[in-house]
Structures are given as structure tokens and as C-alpha cells.
C-alpha positions in Angstrom: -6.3 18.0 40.7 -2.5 17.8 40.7 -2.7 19.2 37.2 -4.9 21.9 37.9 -3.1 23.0 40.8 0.5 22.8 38.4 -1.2 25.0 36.1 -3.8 27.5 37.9 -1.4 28.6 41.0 -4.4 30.7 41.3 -6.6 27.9 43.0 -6.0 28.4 46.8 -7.7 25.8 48.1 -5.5 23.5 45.5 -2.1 24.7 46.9 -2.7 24.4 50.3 -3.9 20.8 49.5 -0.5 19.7 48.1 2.3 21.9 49.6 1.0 20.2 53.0 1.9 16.6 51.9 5.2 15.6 52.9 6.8 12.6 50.8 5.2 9.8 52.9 1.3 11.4 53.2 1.6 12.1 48.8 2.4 8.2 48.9 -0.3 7.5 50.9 -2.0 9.8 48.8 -1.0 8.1 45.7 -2.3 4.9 47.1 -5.8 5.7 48.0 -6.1 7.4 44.3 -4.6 3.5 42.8 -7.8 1.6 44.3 -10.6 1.2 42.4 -13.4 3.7 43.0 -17.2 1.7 42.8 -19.2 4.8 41.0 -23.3 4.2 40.2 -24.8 2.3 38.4 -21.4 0.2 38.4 -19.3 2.1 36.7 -15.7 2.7 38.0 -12.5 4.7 37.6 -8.8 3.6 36.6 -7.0 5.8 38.7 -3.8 3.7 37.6 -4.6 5.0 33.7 -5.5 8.7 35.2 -2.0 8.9 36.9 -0.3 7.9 33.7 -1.7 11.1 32.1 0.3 13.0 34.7 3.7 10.9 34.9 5.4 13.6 33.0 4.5 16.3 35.8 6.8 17.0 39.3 4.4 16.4 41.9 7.1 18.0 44.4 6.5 21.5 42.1 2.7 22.3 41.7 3.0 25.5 40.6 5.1 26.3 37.9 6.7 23.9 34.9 10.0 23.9 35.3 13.2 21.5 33.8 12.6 18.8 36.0 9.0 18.9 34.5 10.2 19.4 30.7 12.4 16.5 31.3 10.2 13.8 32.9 8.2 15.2 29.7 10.8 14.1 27.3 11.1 10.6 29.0 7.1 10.4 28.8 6.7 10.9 25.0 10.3 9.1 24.2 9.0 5.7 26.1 5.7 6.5 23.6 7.8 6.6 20.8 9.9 3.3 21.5 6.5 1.5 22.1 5.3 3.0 18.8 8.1 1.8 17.5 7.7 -1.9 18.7 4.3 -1.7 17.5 5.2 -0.8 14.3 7.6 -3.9 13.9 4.9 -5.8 15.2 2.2 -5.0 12.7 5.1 -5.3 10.0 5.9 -9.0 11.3 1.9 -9.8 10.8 2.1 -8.3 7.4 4.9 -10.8 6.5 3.6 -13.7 8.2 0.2 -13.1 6.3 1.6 -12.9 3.0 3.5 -15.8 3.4 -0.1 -17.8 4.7 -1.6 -16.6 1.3 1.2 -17.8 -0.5 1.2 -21.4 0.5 -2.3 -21.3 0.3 -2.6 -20.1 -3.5 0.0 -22.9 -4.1 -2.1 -25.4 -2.4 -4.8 -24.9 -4.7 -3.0 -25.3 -8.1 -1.9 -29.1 -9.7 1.6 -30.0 -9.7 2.8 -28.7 -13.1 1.2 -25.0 -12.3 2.7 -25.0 -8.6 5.8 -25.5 -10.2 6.2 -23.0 -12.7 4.4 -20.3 -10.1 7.0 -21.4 -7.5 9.7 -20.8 -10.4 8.2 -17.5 -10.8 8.0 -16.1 -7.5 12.0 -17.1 -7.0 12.8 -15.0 -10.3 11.1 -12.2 -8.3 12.8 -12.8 -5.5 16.3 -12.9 -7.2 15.6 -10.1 -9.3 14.8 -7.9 -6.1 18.5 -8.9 -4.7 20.2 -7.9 -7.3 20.3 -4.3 -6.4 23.3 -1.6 -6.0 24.9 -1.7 -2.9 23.7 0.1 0.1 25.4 2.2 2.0 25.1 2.0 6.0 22.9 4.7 7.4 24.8 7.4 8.9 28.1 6.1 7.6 30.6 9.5 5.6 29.5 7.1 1.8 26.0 7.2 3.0 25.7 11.1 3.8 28.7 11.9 1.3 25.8 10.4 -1.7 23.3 12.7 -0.4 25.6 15.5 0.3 26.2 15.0 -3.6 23.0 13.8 -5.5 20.5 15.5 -3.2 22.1 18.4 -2.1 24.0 18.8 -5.3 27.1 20.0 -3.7 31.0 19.0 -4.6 32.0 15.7 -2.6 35.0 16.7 -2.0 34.0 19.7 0.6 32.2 17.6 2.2 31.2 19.4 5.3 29.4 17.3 8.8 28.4 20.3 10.5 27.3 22.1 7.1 25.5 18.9 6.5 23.4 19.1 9.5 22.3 22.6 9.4 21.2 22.0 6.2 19.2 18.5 6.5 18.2 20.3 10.4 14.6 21.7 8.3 12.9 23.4 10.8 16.1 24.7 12.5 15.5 23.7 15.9 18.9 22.6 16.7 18.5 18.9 16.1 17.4 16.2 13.9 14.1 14.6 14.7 13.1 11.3 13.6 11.4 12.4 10.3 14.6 14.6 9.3 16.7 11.4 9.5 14.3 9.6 7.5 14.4 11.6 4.9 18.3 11.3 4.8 17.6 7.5 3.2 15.8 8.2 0.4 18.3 7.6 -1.6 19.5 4.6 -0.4 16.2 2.7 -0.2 15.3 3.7 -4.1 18.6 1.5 -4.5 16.2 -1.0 -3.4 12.4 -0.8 -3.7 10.5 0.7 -6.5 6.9 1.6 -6.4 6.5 0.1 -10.3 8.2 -3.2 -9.7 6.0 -6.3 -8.9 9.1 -7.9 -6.9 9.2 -4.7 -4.7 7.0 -4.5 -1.5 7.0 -0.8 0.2 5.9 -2.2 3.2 8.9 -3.8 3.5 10.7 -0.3 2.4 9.3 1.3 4.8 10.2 -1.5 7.5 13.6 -0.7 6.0 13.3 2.7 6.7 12.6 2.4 10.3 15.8 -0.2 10.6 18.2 2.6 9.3 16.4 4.9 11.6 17.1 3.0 14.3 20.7 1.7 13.8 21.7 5.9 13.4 19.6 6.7 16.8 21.8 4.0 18.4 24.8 5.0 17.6 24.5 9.1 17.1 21.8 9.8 20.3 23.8 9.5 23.1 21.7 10.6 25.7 18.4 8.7 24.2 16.3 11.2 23.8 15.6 10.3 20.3 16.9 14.0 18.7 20.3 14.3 17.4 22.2 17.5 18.1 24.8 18.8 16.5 27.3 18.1 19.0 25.9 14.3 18.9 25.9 14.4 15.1 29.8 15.5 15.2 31.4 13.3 17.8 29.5 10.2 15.7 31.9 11.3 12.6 34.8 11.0 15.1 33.8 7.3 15.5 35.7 4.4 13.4 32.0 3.4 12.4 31.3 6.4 10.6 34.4 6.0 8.3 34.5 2.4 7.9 31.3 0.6 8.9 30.0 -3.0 8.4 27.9 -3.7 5.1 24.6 -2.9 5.7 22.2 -6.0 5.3 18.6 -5.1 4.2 16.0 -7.0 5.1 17.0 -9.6 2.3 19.9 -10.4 4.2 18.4 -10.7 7.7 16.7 -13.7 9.2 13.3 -13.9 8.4 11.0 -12.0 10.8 8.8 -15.0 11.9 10.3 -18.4 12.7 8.2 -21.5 11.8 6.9 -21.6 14.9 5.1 -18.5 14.7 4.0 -18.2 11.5 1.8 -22.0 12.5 0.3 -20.0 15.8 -0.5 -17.4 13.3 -2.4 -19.3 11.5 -4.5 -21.4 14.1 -5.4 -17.7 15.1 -6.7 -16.7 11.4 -8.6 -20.5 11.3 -10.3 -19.8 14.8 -11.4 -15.9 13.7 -12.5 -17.9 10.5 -14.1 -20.0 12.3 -15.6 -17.6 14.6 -16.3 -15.0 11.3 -18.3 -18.5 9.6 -20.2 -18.7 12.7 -21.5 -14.8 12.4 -22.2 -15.3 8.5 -24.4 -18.2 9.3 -26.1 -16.4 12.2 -26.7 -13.3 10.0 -28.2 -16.0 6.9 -30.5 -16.9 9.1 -31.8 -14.0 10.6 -31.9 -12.9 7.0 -34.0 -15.9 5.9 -36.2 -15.3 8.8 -36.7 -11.7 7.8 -37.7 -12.9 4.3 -40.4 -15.3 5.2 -41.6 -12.3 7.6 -41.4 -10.3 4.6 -43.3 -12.6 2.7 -45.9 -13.0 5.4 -46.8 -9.7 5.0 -46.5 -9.1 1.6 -49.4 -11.8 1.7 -51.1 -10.0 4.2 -50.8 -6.9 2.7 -51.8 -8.1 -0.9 -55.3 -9.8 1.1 -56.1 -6.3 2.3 -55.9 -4.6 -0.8 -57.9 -7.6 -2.4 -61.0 -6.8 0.3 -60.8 -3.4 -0.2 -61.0 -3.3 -3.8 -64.1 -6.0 -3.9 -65.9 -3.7 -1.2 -65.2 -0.9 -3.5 -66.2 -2.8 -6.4 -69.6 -3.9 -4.4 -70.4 -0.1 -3.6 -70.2 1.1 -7.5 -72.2 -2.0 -8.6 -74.8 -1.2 -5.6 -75.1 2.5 -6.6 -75.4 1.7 -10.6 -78.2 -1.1 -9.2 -79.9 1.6 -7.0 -79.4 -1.0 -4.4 -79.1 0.0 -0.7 -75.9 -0.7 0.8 -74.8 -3.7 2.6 -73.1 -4.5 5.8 -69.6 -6.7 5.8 -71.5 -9.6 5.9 -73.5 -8.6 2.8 -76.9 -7.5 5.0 -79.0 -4.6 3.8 -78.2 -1.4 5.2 -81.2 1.3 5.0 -80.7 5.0 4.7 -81.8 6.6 8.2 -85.0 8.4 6.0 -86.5 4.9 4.8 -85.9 3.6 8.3 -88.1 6.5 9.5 -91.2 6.5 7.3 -91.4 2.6 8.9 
């Protein structure tokens, strides 16, 4: 309703509702929509989900959409983001701590001499990953200076920020969304993962990718809105960061994602869906095995039928090269109506 009457100032009756509620009755208001409506047949109604739908509306401006509305707009979809974002590390975190199950698991099943020379093996890979050129911190003047350079292909030494931006700004709105930045570390991530190489993983690069974005979103977007203007984009070249920032670690460097800990409650939760996955296979075997005896049942019911009919058949073509009248199912005579007649 609220909705409606924000967007259809046409609906009278809508209006009136709402420009009559003072602070204190829309509260009230707000209250009786948060309990939980009993519907037929038992169903019922989040009101507390429906609301959510609307949190990025004024409810003190039905009518029109104005800045307040575009605002609490931008704070809607921004908290979406940041939980997509925590989602994504998440998932990414699962990922690692299944790959690391499977590994100790493929080593548990080989003897002592192969374990060893696969656990020699997989280090090689590892060190061979490491050994990459240095990267540059996202958002640092060597980081957009390379790109300025080797993407761009313009002279490094006119270097230009605001230049930069309008021409890495792609759709030309003004500022640099999320997927504009990520594009800006290309370069710097082929430094370190590469699609053909068996030590590279590209879900880690693109774990990697989301780090950078991060790190610049925290310290260009000032006012968290998770866009970077212009203005944002030149006052972060101003900063001592931007000229000389920390090394950047990649994920190599870092901590592991998963402690110990973890990674062991992990995997009593893949051993109980095992479990739980074993107990649906056997279920399903033996609704399987029950539909094959079925099956054979009547197959064998089936094959008796056809057997009957074709010695009844068999019976009627001997009978009619005998001259033989007919017999019932118990093999009885059965007289044409004409013979039974002239009796």
C-alpha cells in the first residue's frame, strides 16, 4: 500500500490513508503490519520480509520520490552489496577448506613411499606459484602508472589522475563502479595466476580480485557508497598511501582462511551429509529392488496371459480344422444356437 500510494498519487483513498498518520499512529501502524497474519488453510504472511522490500522508501513522503528516497535507496542496495560481498568470502572459504579435505584424503589413501613423493610434488607447485613478479598495491601511482602504460599505452611520464579516471570511468557516469575498478587489476593478478598453469587456482584469483577491490573502496570511497568520484579518486592521490604504500600480500602471504578448528567442523558437516546422502542411496536401492521384483511379478503375469491366449487360440484353429464345435474355458462343448434348436 505504502508503495502504491508513493507511486500512483492518483489513488485517493491511499493518500488520505497515510497523510493522516502522525509519527506515533504510523508506528502503531508499523506494528500491527509486524505480527503475524493466520491466512486459510494455515498459510501466513512475513510482514517483517514485506517491509524490507520498502526500507528504501520515505514513509513521511508518499507521493513523489525525492533525495531522501534516492538516498535511503543507495544505503538499501549498498548494505546488499557488502552482504554479497561477505557471502562471496564465505563460499570462497568453503572452497579452500574443501580442497584442503580432498587433499589429505587422496594422501591417506596412498603407501608411504607415494605420499611422499605426491607431498614433494604438491610443495614444488606451491613454490613455483610464489615465485611470481611483484605486485603492486591496488590503487597505489606504480599500480595505475603500469596500466596507465601497458593498457592504456600512454607515456608514463604524463601520467595524468584525473585523465586516468575519465578514461577507465567506461560508461561515463561520473564515477567508478565496482566492475570498473576491477578491471583496473588485470594486470596485476596475470602477475600471478594463469589459466594454463596447474599450480594456479582462479578461484583464488578471483578471491584476489575482490581483496584489491576492497582495500581501494576503503581507502578512495569516502562517503561508502561504494562508487568512486572523481573528487574521491583525486584527494586518494593526495594521500602518502598512494605514493608510497605497504607491499601488497596476496593471498600467499596472508593467513590461511580457515584455522584448524574450522576446517575439523567442516568436515564432521561433510561426514554427517555423507552420512545422511548414504542413508537416501540405500533408501532409493531398495525401493529400486522392490520395484524390480514388482517388475518381475508382472512380467510373469504378463508372460501367463499371453501363454492362455495363445493355447485358446491354438484350441479354436485345431477345433475348426476338426469340424469340432467349440468349447467353453473349461473345455465343455459349446453348440451353435441352430443345432441347439432343431433339439
Amino acid at each position: 500500500m505504502l508503495l502504491k500510494a508513493k507511486l500512483d498519487s492518483t489513488n485517493t483513498q491511499s493518500e488520505v490513508f497515510f497523510k493522516g498518520l502522525e509519527d506515533q499512529d504510523y508506528i502503531c501502524f508499523l506494528s500491527h503490519l509486524l505480527k503475524p497474519s493466520v491466512y486459510p488453510q494455515g498459510l501466513q504472511m512475513d510482514h517483517a520480509s514485506l517491509l524490507k522490500q520498502f526500507e528504501h522508501l520515505d514513509p513521511h513522503n508518499q507521493n513523489t520520490f525525492e533525495a531522501k528516497d534516492l538516498e535511503l535507496l543507495i544505503s538499501t542496495a549498498t548494505k546488499d552489496l557488502e552482504n554479497y560481498d561477505a557471502e562471496r568470502h564465505d563460499e570462497f572459504k568453503r572452497y579452500e577448506m574443501l580442497k584442503e579435505h580432498e587433499r589429505r584424503e587422496y594422501l591417506k589413501g596412498l603407501d608411504q613411499e607415494k605420499r611422499e613423493k605426491e607431498e614433494k610434488r604438491m610443495e614444488e607447485l606451491k613454490d613455483k606459484h610464489r615465485k611470481h613478479p611483484k605486485v603492486n598495491a591496488p590503487g597505489s601511482v606504480a599500480q595505475l602508472r603500469e596500466v596507465w602504460e601497458e593498457t592504456d599505452g600512454l607515456d608514463p611520464t604524463e601520467f595524468n589522475p584525473k585523465t586516468f579516471f575519465k578514461l577507465h570511468d567506461a560508461n561515463g557516469d561520473g564515477v567508478l563502479d565496482e566492475q570498473e575498478l576491477e578491471a583496473l587489476f588485470a594486470k596485476e593478478l596475470e602477475k600471478v595466476y594463469d589459466p594454463k598453469n596447474e599450480e594456479d587456482d582462479m578461484m583464488e584469483m578471483e578471491e584476489e580480485r575482490l581483496r584489491m577491490r576492497e582495500h581501494v573502496m576503503k581507502n578512495v570511497d569516502i562517503n561508502q557508497d561504494r562508487l568512486v568520484s572523481l573528487e574521491e579518486f583525486l584527494k586518494s592521490t593526495d594521500k602518502k598511501e598512494f605514493n608510497n604504500p605497504k607491499e601488497w600480500d596476496t593471498l600467499d602471504d596472508t593467513k590461511p582462511v580457515f584455522t584448524e578448528a574450522e576446517l575439523q567442523r567442516f568436515e564432521a558437516e561433510l561426514h554427517t551429509k555423507e552420512e545422511e546422502l548414504g542413508r537416501r542411496a540405500e533408501s532409493l536401492r531398495q525401493e529400486q529392488d522392490l520395484l524390480k521384483e514388482r517388475g518381475k511379478a508382472l512380467e510373469a503375469q504378463r508372460r501367463e496371459y499371453q501363454q492362455a491366449v495363445l493355447e485358446m487360440s491354438q484350441r479354436k484353429e485345431k477345433q475348426a480344422v476338426e469340424g469340432q464345435p467349440p468349447t467353453g474355458p473349461n473345455g465343455e462343448l459349446q453348440f451353435h444356437q441352430e443345432m441347439a434348436g432343431m433339439e
